[in-house]
Structure formats: C-alpha cells, structure tokens
N, C-alpha and C positions, 0 to 999 in steps of 0.2 A: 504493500500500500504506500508505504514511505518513499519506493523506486517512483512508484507512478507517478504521484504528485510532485518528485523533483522534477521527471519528465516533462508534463504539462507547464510546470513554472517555466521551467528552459523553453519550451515551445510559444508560450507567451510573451516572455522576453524577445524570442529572435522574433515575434511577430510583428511585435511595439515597435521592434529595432528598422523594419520594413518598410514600415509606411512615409510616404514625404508629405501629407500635409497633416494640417489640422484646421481644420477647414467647418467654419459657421456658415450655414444654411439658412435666410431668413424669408419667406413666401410671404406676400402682402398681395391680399387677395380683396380690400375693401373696393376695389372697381365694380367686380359681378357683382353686389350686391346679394353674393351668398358667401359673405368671407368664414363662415363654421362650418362649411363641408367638409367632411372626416378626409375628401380626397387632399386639399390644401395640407393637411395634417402629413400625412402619408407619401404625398411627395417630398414635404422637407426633410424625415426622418430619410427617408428613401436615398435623397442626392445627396444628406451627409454622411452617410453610413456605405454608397458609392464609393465617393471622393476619398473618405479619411482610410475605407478598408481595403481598397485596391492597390498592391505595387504598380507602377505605374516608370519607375528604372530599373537600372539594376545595381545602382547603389546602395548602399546600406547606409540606412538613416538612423543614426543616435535620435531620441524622444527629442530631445531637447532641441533637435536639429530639423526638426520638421518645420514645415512651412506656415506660416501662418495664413491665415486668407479668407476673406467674406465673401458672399455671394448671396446679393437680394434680388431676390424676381417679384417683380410687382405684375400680378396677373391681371391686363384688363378683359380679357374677356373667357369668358367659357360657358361648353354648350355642352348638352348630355353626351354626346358623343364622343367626348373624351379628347376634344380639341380644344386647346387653351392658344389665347394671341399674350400676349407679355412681352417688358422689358428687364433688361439685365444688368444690375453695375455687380463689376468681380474687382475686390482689391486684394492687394498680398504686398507682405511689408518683411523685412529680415533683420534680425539682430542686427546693432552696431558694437563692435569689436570695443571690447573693456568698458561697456556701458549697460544701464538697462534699458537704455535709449531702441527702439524697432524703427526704421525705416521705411516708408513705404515706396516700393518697389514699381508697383502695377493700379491704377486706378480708370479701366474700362467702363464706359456708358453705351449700351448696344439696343435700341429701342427694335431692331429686324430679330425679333422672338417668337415664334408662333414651332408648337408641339403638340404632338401628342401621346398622350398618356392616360394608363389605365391603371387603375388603384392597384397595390399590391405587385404588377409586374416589375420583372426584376431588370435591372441595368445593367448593361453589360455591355464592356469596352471589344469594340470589336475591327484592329486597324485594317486588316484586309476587305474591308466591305461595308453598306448601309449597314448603321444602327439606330438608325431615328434620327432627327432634328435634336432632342433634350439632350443625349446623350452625345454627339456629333458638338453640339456646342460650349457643353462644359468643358467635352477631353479636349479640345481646341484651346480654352483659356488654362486649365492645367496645365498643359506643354509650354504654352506661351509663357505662363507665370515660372516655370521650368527654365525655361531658356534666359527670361529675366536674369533671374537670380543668378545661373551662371557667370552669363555677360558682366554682374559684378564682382564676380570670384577670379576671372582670366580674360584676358582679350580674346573679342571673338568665341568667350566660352560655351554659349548656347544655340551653336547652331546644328548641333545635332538635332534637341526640339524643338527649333524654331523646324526643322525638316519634317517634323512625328508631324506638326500642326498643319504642313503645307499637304500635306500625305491626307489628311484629314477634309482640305478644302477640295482637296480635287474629287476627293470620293462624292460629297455632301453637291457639289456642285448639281451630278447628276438630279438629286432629289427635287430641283428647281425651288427652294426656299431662298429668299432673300438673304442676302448676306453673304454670300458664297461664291460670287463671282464676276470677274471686270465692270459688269452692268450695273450693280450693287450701290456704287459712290466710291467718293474719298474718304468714305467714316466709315467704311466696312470690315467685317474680318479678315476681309480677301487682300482687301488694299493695305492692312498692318501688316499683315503676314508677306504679302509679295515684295513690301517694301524694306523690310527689316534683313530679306534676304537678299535684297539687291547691293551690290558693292558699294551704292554710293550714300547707304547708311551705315557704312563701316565705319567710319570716322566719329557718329554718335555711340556706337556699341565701345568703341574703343573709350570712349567719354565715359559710360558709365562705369567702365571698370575703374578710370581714375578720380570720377566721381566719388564711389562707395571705397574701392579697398586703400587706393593710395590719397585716399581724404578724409571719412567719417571716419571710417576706419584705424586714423592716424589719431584723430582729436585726442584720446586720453593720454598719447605721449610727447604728441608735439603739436599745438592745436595752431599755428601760424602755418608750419610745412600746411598742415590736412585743408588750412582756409585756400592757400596760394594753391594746389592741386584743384582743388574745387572751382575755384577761379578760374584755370586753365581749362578745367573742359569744360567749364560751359563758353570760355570763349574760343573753345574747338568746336562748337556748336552753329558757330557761323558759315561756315562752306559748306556744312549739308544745309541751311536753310537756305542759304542764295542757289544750290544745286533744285532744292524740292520748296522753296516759300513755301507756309501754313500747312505742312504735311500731319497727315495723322499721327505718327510717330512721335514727331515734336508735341505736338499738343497734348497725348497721354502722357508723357513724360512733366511735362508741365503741371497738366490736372496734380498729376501725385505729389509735385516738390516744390510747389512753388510757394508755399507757406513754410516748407524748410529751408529754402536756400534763401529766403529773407532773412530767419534769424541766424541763420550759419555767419550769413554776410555782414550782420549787422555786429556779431557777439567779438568777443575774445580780442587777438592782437591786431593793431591796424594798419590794412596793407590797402591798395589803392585796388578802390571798389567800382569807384564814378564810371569806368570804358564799360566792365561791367554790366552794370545798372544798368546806361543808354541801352546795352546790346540788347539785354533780356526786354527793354522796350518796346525795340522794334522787332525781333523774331516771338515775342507772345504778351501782344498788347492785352489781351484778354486780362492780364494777372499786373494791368498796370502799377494798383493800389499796391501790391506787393510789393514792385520793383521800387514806388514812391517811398517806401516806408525804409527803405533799404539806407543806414544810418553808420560811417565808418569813419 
C-alpha cells in the first residue's frame, strides 16, 4: 500500500511538472440574456481544465514555471443549437527575474469569435486536422503566448510556435470562419501570425528579448544598465514601424506595456528619455497620455 501511494505521488508530481500554463477561464455571458445556463458553466470548467491539463511541449515545466494567463469570452449571442457568436481578450504575463514583479507578455482583443459547442463534449487538441472553431482558437493563442514568452528568453526564440500556430491557421482556414485568412483585416489572427513570421518583424522579436531579459530582467542588479537596454529596443522599434506603420504586432505589444514602460521610464536613474518619448508618440499615438506622463 505504502509502494502505491509513493507511486501515485511521483506520478502527480511529474504530472504538475508537465503542464505550461495556468490559465483562468472567465465566460461573460450577460448579452443572451440567459447568462445561468448550466452550459456557460461547463464551458469554463471545460476550457480551463483543457488548457491547464494538456502538455502542449515537450519541455518540462517546474509548477512554479508555468504560464500564467487569462482568457475572457464574452458571449453575445447563443441559440439552442449549440452555436455561440462571442468575443475574446487572452492575456499572459511572466515573472521578472529577482522580483515579484509579473510582466505582461500578450494582451489580444479578437471580436471574429463565433463556435460551436455542446455541453459536456470533450476538447481535444488535434494538429493534423479540423477541431472546431473553440478549440482551433484557443491552441492558436497558447502557441502564440508560447512563442511570446520565448522570444523573451532568446533571440528569435519562438519561432518554433509561432510555426505550431501558422500550422493551425492554415488548417482552420478551410472551415471559412472569420479570422483565419488574408480576407480577415489587419487585426486578424492570420495577419499576427503571418506577420511575426515575416523577416521584417525580426528586429521587434529581437526587441523583446532585450526588452525583458537584458532589461526587467536586469533591474534588481543594475536598474540604469536594465533602463538604457529598455530604451534601446524600443528605439529599435523604429524601422519595423517605418517598414509596416500601425501594424498589428506593434499595437498588441503596446496594448500590454504601455503603462509599464511609462513607469520603467519614468522611475530609478536618469538617463535621456525625451528621443524616446517623441518616438513612442508617433509609432502609438493611441497611449499618448502614457508617453505625456513619461517624467526623467
């Protein structure tokens, strides 16, 4: 009896050790006008028990090392038939090295949502072929939030699943759902992914690696070097916008940081911020108030 239940602890432990996220699930369903249907319920249980219990690398993740990451669907619409229209924000944020400080990483707003789903059926990740719209669109933003993360770990680090997600677009493509293909917009899935994989967003991937590791990353031991780094890629930032102006790319990136790289810029030792500031003006006037508040 005593063999067993070491067994099972070991087998729970490498399980824990498995998984890369941990991932909150939040369904806002007050649009239909039947937001207490048990199915609301049951999908969220559903897509975070998905996400959190599927390997999805084949690295081995320490608990502590898991991803963090939210995912709110606001359903507006749904019919007996088990079709739901909805919108999607997915965020994911990673520890800062020698701090409690989390960063956030990925901040997507995806209003081309529309699934279907039936109470109790099961999810399942399936890269060689249709799996539905629900499914098809989350393992899209896991890879992507996959690849993020990398990209701040190494240059160029994620583009293995920046490739899982392009592998994804092309299958979903077929299904004819919005969001999935050239025809889509410049605020599509299709148009992040095609573009992150193109050489002339290389210059921003290589940003964010000196963004996060040889910047935030730095603050608890040298917080001047980690500002002056941080400084440098965003003013590497400039010849992918004059290459792609107002790109998708630039813009989630922004969404996520623009409230941190106000106080980054504004805090600690002072280094000349002002080229800065002007730059973040003109490539994402959107977060002007930001940039105005920026104090060095």
């Amino acid at each position: 009896m005593r063999k067993f239940c070491f067994i099972l602890l070991f087998s729970l432990i490498n399980f824990l050790n498995a998984q890369e996220f941990i991932c909150e699930v939040s369904i806002n369903a007050e649009q239909t006008g039947q937001p207490n249907l048990s199915v609301f319920k049951t999908l969220e249980t559903s897509l975070t028990e998905f996400i959190n219990n599927t390997k999805w690398t084949q690295t081995e993740y320490k608990v502590e090392e898991r991803i963090p990451c939210a995912i709110f669907i606001n359903i507006t619409g749904y019919d007996t038939n088990t079709s739901f229209d909805a919108s999607i924000q997915v965020q994911a944020s990673r520890p800062v090295f020698g701090s409690n400080y989390k960063t956030t990483t990925a901040n997507f707003n995806d209003s081309d949502f529309s699934f279907e789903y039936l109470a109790f059926q099961p999810l399942v990740y399936n890269e060689n072929g249709d799996q539905g719209n629900l499914v098809a669109v989350i393992t899209y933003y896991l890879y992507t939030i996959l690849g993020i993360e990398a990209d701040t770990l190494e240059e160029l680090g994620g583009t293995s699943f920046f490739k899982k997600a392009k592998q994804i677009v092309n299958i979903a493509q077929a299904s004819g759902n919005t969001g999935w293909s050239p025809a889509s917009g410049t605020q599509s899935r299709f148009r992040w992914n095609d573009d992150i994989l193109s050489g002339i967003f290389n210059e921003y991937r290589k940003s964010m690696y000196k963004y996060h590791l040889q910047g935030l990353d730095v603050m608890s031991t040298d917080l001047k070097a980690a500002k002056e780094s941080i400084i440098e890629s965003l003013n590497n930032l400039k010849k992918v916008n004059q290459s792609r102006p107002n790109s998708y790319v630039l813009r989630t990136f922004f969404d996520a940081k623009s409230t941190e790289i106000s106080k980054v810029l504004s805090g600690g030792p002072k280094v000349d911020v002002s080229k800065t500031a002007d730059l973040l003006r003109s490539i994402s006037p959107t977060y002007v108030k930001d940039w105005d508040a920026i104090k060095n």
